[in-house]
C-alpha positions in Angstrom: -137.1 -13.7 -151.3 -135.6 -10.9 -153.5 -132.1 -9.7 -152.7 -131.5 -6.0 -153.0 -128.0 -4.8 -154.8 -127.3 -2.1 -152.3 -123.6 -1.1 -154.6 -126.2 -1.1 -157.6 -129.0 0.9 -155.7 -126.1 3.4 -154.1 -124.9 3.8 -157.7 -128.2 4.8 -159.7 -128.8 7.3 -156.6 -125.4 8.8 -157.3 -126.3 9.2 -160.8 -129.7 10.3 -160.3 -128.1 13.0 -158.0 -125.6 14.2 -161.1 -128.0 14.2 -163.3 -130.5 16.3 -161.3 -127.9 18.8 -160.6 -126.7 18.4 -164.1 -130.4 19.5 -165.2 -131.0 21.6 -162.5 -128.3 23.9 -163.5 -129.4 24.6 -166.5 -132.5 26.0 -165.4 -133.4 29.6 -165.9 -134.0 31.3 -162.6 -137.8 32.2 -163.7 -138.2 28.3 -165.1 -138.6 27.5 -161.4 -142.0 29.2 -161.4 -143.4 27.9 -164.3 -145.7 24.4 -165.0 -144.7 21.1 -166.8 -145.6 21.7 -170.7 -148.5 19.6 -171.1 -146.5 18.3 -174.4 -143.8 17.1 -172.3 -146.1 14.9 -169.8 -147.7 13.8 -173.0 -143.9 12.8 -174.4 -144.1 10.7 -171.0 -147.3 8.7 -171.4 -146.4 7.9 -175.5 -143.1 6.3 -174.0 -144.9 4.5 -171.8 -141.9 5.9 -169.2 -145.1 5.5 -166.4 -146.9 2.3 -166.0 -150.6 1.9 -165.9 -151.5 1.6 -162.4 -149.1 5.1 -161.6 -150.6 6.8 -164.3 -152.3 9.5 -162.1 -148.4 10.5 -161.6 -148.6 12.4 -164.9 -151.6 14.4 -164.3 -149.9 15.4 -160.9 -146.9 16.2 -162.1 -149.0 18.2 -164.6 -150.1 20.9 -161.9 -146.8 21.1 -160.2 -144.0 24.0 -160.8 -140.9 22.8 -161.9 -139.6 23.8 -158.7 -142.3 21.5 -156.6 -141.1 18.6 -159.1 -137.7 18.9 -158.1 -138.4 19.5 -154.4 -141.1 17.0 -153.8 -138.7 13.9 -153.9 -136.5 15.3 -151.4 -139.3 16.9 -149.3 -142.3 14.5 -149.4 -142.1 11.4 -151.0 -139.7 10.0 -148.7 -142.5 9.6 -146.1 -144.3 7.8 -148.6 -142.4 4.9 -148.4 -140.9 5.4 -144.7 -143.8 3.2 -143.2 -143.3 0.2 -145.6 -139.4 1.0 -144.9 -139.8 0.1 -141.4 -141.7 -3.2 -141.8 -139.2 -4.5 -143.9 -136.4 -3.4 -141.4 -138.5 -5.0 -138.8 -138.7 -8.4 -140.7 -135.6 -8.4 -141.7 -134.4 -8.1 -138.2 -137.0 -10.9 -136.8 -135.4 -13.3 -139.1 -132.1 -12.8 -137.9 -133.8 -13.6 -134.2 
């Protein structure tokens, strides 16, 4: 059974919030509109920053705007994971039956 560090998971989402406003701010109003640089998704795959089997990630985040990059975490892929989520809710609570 794996534990998970919830004070460690809280903290990298804190951080990943900071630095995505920290990024974010930055931005150029008209950057919103624009594509991932094909050089920069290639900069990705070289660092081997995606592994093999989520590989397809980079030629999706290839045809997205910057601004559907940023917005997709907080407006889609949630429900991605929201069935598996529940299941392991569920089983957690059974074995506390």
């Amino acid at each position: 059974m794996k534990i998970i560090d919830i004070q460690a998971l809280m903290a990298y989402r804190i951080e990943i919030g900071r630095k995505t406003r920290e990024v974010v701010s930055r931005l150029l109003p008209n950057a919103f509109n624009q594509k991932v640089e094909a050089e920069r998704i290639k900069v990705l795959e070289e660092q081997k920053a995606v592994k093999k089997e989520a590989s397809w990630l980079l030629e999706y985040w290839g045809k997205k705007t910057i601004a559907g990059l940023i917005l997709m975490p907080v407006t889609r892929h949630i429900f991605l994971h929201l069935n598996k989520s529940i299941r392991i809710k569920q089983r957690i609570q059974k074995k506390g039956d």
